[in-house]
Backbone as CSV, one residue per row, in Angstrom:
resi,resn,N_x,N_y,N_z,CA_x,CA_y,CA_z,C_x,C_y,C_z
1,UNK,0.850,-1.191,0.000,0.000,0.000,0.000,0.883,1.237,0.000
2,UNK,0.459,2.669,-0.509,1.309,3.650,-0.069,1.361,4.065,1.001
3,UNK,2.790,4.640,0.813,2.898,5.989,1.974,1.559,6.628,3.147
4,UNK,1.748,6.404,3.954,0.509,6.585,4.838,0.079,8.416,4.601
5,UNK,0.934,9.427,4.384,0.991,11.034,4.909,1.797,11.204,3.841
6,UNK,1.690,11.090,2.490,2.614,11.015,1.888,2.437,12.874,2.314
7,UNK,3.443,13.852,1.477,3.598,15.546,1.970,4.555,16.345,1.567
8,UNK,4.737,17.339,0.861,5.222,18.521,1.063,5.631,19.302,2.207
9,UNK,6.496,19.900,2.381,7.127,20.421,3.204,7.939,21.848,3.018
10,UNK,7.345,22.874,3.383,7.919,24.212,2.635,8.302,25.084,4.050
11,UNK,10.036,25.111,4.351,9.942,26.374,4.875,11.890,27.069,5.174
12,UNK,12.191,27.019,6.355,13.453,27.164,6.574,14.413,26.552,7.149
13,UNK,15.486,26.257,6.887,16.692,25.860,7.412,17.000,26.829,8.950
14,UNK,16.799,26.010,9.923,17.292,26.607,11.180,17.948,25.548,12.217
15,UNK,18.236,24.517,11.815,19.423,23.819,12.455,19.831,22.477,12.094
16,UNK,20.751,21.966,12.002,21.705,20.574,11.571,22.053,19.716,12.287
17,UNK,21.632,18.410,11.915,22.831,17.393,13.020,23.070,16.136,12.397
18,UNK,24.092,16.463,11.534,25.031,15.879,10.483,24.724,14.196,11.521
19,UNK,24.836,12.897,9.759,24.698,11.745,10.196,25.841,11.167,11.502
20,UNK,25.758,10.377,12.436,27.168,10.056,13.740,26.971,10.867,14.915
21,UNK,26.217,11.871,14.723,25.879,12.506,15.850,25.408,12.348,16.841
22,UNK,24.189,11.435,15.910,22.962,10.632,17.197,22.108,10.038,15.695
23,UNK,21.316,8.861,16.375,20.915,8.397,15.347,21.175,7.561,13.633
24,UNK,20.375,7.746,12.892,21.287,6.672,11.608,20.862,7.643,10.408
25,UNK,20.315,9.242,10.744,19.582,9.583,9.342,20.510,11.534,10.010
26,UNK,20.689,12.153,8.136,21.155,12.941,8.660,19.682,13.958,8.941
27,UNK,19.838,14.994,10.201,18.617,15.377,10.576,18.551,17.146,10.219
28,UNK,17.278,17.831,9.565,17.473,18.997,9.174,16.529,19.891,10.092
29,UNK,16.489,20.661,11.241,15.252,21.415,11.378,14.749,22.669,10.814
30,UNK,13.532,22.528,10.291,12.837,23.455,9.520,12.052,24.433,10.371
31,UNK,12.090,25.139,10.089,10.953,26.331,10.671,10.486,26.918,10.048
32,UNK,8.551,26.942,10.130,7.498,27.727,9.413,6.692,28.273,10.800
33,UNK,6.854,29.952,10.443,5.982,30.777,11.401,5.898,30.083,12.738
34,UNK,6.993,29.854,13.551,7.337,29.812,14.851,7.251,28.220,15.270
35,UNK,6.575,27.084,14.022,6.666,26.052,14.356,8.123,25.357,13.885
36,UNK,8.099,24.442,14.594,9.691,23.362,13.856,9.258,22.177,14.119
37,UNK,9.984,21.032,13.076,9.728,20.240,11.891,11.384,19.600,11.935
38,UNK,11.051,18.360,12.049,12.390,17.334,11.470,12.321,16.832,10.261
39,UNK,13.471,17.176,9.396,13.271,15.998,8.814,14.386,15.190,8.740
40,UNK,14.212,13.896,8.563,15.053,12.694,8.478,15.715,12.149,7.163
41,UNK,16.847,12.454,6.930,17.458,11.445,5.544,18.302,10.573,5.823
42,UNK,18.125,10.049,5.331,18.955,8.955,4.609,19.931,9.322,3.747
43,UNK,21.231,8.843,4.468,22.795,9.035,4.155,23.896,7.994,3.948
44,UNK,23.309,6.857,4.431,24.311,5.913,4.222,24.002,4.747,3.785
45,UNK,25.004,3.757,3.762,24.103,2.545,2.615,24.080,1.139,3.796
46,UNK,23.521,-0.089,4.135,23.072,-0.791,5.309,23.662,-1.664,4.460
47,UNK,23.753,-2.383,5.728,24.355,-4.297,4.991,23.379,-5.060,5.709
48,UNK,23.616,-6.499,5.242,22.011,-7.570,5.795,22.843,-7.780,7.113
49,UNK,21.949,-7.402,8.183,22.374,-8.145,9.692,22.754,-6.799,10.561
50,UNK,22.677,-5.458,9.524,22.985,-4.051,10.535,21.656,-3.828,10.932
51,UNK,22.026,-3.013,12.366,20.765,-2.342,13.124,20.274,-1.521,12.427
52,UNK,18.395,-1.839,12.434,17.513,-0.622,11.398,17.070,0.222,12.648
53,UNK,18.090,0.162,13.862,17.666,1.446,14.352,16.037,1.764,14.997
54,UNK,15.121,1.016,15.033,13.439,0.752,15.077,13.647,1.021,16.378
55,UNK,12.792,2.148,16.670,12.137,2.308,18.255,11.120,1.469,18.653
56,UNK,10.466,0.433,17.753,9.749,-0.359,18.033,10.346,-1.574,18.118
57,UNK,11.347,-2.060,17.769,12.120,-3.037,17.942,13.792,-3.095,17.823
58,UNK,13.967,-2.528,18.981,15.613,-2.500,19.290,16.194,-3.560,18.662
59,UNK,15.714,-4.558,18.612,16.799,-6.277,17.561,16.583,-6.253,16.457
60,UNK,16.007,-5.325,15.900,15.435,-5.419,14.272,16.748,-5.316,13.573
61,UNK,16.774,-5.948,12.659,18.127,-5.627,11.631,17.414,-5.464,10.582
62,UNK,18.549,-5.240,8.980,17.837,-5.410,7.827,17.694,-6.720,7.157
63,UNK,16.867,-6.963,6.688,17.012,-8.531,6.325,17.490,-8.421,4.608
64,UNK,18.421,-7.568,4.019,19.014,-7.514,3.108,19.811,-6.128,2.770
65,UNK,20.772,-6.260,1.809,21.715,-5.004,2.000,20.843,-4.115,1.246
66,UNK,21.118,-3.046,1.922,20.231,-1.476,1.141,21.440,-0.425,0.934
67,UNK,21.702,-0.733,-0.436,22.786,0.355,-0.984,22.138,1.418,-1.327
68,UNK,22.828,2.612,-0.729,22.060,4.023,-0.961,22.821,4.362,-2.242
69,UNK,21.994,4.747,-2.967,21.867,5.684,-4.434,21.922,7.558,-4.237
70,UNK,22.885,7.946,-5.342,22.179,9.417,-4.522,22.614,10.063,-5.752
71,UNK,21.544,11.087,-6.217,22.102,12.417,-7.348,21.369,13.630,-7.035
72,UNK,22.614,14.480,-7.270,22.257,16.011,-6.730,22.737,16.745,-8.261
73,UNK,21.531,17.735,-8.231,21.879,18.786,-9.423,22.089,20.187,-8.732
74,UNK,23.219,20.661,-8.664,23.789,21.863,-8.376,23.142,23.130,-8.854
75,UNK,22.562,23.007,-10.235,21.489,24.160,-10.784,20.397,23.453,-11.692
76,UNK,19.403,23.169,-10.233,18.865,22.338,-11.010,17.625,22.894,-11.628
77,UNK,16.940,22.759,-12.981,16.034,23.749,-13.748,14.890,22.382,-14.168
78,UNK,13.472,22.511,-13.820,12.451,21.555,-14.228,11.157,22.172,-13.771
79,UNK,10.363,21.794,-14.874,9.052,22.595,-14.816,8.236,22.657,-13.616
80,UNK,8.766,21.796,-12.873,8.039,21.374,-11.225,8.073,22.603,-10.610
81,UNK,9.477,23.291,-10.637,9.617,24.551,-9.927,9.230,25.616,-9.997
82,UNK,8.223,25.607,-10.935,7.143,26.914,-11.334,6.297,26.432,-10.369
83,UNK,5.721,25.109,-10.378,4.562,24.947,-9.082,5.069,24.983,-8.042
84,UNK,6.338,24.534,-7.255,6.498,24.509,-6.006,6.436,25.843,-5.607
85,UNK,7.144,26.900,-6.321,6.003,28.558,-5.613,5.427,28.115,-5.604
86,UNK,4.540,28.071,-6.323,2.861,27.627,-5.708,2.354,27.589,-4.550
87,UNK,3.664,26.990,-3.805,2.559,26.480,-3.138,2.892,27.084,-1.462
88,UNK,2.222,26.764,-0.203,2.058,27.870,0.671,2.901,27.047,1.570
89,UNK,4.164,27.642,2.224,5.126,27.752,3.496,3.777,26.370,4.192
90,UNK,4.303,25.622,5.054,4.201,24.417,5.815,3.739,23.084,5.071
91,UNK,3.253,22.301,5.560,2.727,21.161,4.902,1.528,21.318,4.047
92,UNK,1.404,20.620,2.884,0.495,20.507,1.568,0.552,19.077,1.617
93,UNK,-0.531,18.423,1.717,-0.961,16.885,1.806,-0.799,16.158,0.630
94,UNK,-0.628,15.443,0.593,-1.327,14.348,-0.905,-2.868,14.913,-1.838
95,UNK,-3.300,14.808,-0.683,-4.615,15.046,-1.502,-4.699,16.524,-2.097
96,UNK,-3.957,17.524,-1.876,-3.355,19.068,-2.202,-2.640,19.132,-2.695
97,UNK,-1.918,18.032,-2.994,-0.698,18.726,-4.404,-1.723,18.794,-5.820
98,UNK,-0.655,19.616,-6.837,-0.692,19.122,-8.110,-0.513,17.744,-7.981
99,UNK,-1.002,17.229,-9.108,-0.877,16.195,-10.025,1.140,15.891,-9.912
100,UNK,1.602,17.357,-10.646,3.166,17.353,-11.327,3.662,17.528,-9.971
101,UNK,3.672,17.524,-8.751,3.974,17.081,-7.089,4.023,16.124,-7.208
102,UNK,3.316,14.901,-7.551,2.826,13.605,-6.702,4.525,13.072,-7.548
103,UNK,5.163,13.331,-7.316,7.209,13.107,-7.728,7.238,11.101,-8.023
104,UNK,7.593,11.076,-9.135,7.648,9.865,-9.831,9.061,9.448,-10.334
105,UNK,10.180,8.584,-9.729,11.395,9.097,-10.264,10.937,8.244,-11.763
106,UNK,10.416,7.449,-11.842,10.293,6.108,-13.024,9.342,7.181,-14.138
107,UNK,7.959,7.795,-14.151,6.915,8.098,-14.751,7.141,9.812,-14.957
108,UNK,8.013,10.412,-13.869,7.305,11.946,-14.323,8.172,12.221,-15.639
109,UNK,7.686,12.922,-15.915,7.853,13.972,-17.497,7.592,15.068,-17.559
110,UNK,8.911,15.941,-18.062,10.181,15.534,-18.088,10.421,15.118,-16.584
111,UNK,11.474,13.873,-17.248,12.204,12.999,-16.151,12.640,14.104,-15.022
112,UNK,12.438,13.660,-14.098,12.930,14.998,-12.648,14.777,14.505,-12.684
113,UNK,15.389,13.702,-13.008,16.546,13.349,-12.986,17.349,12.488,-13.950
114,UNK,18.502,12.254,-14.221,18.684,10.814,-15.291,19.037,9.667,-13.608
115,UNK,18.058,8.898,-14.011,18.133,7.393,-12.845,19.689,7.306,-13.035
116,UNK,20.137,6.941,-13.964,21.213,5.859,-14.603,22.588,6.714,-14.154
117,UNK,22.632,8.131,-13.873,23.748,8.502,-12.910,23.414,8.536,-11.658
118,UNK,22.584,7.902,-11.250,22.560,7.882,-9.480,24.002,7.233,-9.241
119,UNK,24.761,7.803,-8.074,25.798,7.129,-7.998,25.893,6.165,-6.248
120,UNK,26.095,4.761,-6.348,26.440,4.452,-5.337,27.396,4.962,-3.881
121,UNK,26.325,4.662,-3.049,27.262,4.816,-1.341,28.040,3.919,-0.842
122,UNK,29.061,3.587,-0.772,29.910,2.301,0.132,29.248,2.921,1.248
123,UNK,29.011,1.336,1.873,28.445,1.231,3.052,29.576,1.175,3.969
124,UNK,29.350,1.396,4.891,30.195,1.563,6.544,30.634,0.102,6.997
125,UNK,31.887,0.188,6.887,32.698,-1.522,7.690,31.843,-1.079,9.445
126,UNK,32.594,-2.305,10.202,32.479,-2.515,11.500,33.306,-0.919,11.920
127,UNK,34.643,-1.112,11.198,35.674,-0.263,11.411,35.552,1.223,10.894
128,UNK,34.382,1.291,10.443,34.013,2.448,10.659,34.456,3.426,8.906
129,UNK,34.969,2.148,7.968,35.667,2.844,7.021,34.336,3.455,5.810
130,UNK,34.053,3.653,5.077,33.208,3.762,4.193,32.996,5.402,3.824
131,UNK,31.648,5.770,3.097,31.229,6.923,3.122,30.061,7.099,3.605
132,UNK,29.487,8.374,3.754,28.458,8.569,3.851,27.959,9.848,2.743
133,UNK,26.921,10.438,3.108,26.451,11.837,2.271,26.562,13.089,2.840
134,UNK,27.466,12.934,4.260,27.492,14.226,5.081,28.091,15.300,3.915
135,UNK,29.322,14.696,3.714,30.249,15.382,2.837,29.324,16.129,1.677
136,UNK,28.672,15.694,0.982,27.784,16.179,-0.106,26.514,17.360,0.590
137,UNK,26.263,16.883,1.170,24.875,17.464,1.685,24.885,18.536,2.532
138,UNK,26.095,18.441,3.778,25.690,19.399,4.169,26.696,20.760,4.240
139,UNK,27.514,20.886,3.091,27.715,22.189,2.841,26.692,23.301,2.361
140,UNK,25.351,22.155,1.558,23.981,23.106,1.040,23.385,23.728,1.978
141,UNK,23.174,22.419,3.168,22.303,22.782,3.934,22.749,24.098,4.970
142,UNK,24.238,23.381,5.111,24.595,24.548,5.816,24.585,26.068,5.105
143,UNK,24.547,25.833,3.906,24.255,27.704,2.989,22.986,28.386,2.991
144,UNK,21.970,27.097,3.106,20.894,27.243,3.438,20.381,28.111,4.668
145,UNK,21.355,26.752,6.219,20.762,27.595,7.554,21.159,29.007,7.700
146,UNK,22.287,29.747,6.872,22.992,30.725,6.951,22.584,31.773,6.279
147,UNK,21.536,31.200,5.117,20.574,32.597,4.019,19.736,32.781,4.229
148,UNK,19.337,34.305,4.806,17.836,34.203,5.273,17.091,34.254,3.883
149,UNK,17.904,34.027,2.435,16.763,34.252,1.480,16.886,33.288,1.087
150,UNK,16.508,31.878,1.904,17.110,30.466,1.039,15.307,29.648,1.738
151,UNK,15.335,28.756,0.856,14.141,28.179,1.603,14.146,26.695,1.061
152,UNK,13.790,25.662,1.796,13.842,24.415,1.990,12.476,23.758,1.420
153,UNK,12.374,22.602,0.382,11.169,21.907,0.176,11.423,20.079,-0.271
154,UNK,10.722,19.962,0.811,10.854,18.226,0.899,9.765,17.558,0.824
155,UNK,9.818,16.147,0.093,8.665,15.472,-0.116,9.401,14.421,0.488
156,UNK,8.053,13.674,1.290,8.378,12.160,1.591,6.732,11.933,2.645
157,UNK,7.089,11.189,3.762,6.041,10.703,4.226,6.309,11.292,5.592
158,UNK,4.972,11.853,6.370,4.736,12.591,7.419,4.781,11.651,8.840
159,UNK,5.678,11.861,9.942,5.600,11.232,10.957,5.365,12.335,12.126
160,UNK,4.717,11.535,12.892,4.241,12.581,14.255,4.369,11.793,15.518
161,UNK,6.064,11.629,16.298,5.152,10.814,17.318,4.728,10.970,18.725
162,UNK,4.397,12.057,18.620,3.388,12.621,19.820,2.273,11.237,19.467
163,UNK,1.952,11.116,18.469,0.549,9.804,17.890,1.293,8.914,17.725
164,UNK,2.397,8.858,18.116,3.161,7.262,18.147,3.314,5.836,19.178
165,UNK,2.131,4.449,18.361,2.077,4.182,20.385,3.758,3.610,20.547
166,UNK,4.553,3.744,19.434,6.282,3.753,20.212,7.624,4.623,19.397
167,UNK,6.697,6.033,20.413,8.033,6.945,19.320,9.142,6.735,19.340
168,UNK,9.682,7.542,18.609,11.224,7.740,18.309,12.286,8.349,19.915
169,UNK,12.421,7.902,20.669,13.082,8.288,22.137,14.122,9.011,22.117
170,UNK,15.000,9.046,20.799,16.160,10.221,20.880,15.739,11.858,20.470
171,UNK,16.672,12.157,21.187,16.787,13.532,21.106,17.514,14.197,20.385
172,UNK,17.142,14.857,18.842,18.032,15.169,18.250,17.958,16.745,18.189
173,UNK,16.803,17.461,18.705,17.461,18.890,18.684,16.532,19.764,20.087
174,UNK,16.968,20.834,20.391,16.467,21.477,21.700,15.890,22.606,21.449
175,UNK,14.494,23.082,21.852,13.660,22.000,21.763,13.614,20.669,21.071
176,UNK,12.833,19.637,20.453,13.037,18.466,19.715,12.054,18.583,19.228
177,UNK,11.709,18.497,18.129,10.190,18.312,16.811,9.335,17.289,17.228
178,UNK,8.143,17.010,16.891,7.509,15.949,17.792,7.457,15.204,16.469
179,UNK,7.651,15.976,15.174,6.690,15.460,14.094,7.557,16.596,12.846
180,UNK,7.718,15.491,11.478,8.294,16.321,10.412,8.097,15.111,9.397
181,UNK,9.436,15.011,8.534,9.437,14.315,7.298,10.269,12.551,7.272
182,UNK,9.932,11.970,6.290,11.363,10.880,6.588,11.144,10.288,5.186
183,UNK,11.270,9.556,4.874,11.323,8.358,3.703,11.682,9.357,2.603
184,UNK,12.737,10.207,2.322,12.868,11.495,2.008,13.613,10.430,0.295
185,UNK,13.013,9.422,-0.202,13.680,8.576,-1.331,12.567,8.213,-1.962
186,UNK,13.045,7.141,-2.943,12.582,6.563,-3.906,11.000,5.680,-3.197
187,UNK,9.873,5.869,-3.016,9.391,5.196,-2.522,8.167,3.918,-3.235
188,UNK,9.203,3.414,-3.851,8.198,2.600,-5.506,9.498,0.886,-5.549
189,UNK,8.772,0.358,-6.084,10.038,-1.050,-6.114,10.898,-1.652,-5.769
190,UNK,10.550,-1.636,-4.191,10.922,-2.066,-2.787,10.452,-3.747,-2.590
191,UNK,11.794,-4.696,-2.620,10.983,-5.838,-2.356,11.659,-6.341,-1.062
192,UNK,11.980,-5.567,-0.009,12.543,-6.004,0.911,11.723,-5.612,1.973
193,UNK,12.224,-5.041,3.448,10.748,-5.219,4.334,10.522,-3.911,4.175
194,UNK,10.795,-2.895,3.462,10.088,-1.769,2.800,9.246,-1.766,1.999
195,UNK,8.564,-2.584,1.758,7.837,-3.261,0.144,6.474,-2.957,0.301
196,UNK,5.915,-2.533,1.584,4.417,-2.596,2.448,4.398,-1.220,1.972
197,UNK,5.249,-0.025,1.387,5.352,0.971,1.315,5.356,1.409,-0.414
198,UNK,5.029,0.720,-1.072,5.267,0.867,-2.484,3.841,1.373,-2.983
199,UNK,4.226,2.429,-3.943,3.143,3.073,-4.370,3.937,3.583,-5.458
200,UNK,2.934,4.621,-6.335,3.387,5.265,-7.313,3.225,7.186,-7.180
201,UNK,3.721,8.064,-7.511,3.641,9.167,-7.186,3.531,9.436,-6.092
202,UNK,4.948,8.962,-5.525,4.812,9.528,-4.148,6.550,9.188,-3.688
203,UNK,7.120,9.325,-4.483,8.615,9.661,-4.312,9.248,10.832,-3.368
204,UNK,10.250,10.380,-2.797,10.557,11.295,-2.249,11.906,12.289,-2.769
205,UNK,12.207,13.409,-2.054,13.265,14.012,-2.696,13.216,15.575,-1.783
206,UNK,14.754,16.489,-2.251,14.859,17.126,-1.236,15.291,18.367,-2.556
207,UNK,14.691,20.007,-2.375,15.152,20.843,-3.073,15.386,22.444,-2.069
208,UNK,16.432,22.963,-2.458,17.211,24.079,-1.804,16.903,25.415,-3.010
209,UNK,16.261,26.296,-2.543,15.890,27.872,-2.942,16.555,28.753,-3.018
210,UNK,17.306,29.072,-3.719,18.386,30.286,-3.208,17.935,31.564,-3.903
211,UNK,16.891,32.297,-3.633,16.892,33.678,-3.821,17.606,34.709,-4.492
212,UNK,17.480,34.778,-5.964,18.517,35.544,-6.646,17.661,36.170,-7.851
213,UNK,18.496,36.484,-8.995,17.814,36.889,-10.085,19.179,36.456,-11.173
214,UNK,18.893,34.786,-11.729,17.996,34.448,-11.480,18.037,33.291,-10.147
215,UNK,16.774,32.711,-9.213,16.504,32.059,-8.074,17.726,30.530,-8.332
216,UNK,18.844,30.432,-7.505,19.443,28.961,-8.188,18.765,27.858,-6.969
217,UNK,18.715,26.446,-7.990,17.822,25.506,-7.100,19.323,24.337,-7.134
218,UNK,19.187,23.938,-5.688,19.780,22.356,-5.673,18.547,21.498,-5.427
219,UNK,19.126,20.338,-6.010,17.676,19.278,-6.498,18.549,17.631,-5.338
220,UNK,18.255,17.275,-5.079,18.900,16.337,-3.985,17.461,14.307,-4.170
221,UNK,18.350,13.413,-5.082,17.712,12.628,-5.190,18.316,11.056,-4.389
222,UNK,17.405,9.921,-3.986,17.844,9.014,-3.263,16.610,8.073,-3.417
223,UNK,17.960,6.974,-3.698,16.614,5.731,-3.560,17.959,4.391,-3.651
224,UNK,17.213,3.151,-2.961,18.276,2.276,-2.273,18.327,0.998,-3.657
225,UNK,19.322,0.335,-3.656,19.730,-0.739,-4.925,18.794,-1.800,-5.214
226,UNK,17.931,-1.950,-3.999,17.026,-2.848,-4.359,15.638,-2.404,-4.649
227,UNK,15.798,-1.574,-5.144,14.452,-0.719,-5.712,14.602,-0.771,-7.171
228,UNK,13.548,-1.697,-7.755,13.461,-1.577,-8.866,12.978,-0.428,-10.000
229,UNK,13.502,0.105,-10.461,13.256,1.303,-11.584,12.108,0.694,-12.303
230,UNK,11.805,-0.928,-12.698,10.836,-1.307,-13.491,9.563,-1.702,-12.638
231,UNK,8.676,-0.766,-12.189,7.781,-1.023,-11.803,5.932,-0.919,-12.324
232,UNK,4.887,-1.678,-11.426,4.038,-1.756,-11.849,2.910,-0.191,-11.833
233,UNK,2.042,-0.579,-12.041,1.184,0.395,-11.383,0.428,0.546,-10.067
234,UNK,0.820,-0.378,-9.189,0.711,-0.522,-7.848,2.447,0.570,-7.268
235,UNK,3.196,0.167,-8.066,4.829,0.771,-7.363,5.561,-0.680,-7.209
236,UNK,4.928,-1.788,-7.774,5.631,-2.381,-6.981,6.880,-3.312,-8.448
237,UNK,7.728,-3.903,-7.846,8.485,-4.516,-8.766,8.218,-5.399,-10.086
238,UNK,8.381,-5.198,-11.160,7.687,-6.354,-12.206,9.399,-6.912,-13.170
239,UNK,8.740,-8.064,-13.456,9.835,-9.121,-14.386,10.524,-8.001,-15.774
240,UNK,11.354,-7.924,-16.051,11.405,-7.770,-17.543,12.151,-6.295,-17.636
């Protein structure tokens, strides 16, 4: 089934806490008109038998490797970004986007990205060797928290867990958000225990505003190796 909250997310960069800090996702807080908002990405790539981190189940591992994928366009230009003005500072639902919102990495037109340069993440040894996406990501973000004429817009799926009967228990910023963004990727041709989550138009992805004449956009895309690009019209994986 899809995304439960699938959502939009429109506002500002007002604080960071790069992936190693705390937690397994790198974390951004947003602020719209005095409220704040987490959101959660995904930065690094999992192997079968690492901790998924679950506040609902501390022993949970992954039951297969999830190599993170990732492409960023530095100036990035697509007809989407005439609607995202559009649309109004805080959350815009599913049922409130455009149509050209509901973000398709496989179906939209024009393509929001080329798939075929997504470039692989080495995943993290025991020893700690590998990469992650800090390096990439958050010099933006950080240009972002630093411009007051910069503005932040993320799609993925809405979590709140004030309504959680087993939230999230860490503390990643002070105050702490009760409720913001996460599945901030590919959310279509998942056959692993993400697969309950497959839908179509409802991708996730992350874009940076920079206020100019003319306005420059970073475009920020992610989705994991076992996500099939060939999918059905459910989202979900097909032969061929």
């Amino acid at each position: 089934m899809p995304l439960p909250d699938y959502r939009l997310l429109r506002g500002s960069v007002i604080n960071v806490l790069p992936f190693q800090k705390i937690g397994d996702h790198y974390n951004i807080e947003v602020g719209i008109a005095g409220q704040i908002y987490r959101i959660a990405l995904d930065v690094y790539s999992t192997l079968k038998g690492s901790p998924k981190f679950d506040p609902q189940d501390s022993s949970a591992v992954w039951d297969e490797d999830r190599l993170l994928l990732f492409y960023m366009d530095q100036q990035y230009s697509h007809p989407i970004l005439t609607t995202l003005l559009q649309t109004a500072e805080g959350f815009t639902p599913r049922t409130t986007l455009p149509s050209s919102l509901h973000l398709d990495y496989v179906r939209q037109q024009p393509a929001l990205f080329p798939l075929n340069q997504m470039k692989v993440v080495p995943p993290k040894q025991s020893d700690n060797d590998g990469n992650d996406l800090n390096d990439d990501i958050d010099p933006w973000i950080q240009k972002a928290m630093n411009n007051s004429q910069a503005e932040i817009f993320v799609f993925g799926d809405f979590f709140n867990n004030a309504g959680e009967a087993h939230p999230d228990p860490r503390q990643y910023f002070n105050p702490n958000p009760p409720s913001g963004i996460h599945d901030v990727h590919m959310n279509q041709g998942d056959s692993g225990s993400e697969e309950k989550n497959n839908g179509t138009g409802q991708d996730g992805a992350l874009f940076l505003r920079f206020i100019g004449s003319p306005d420059t956009w970073v475009a920020m895309f992610f989705r994991f190796q076992n996500q099939s690009i060939n999918t059905d019209s459910s989202g979900n994986p097909q032969a061929g």
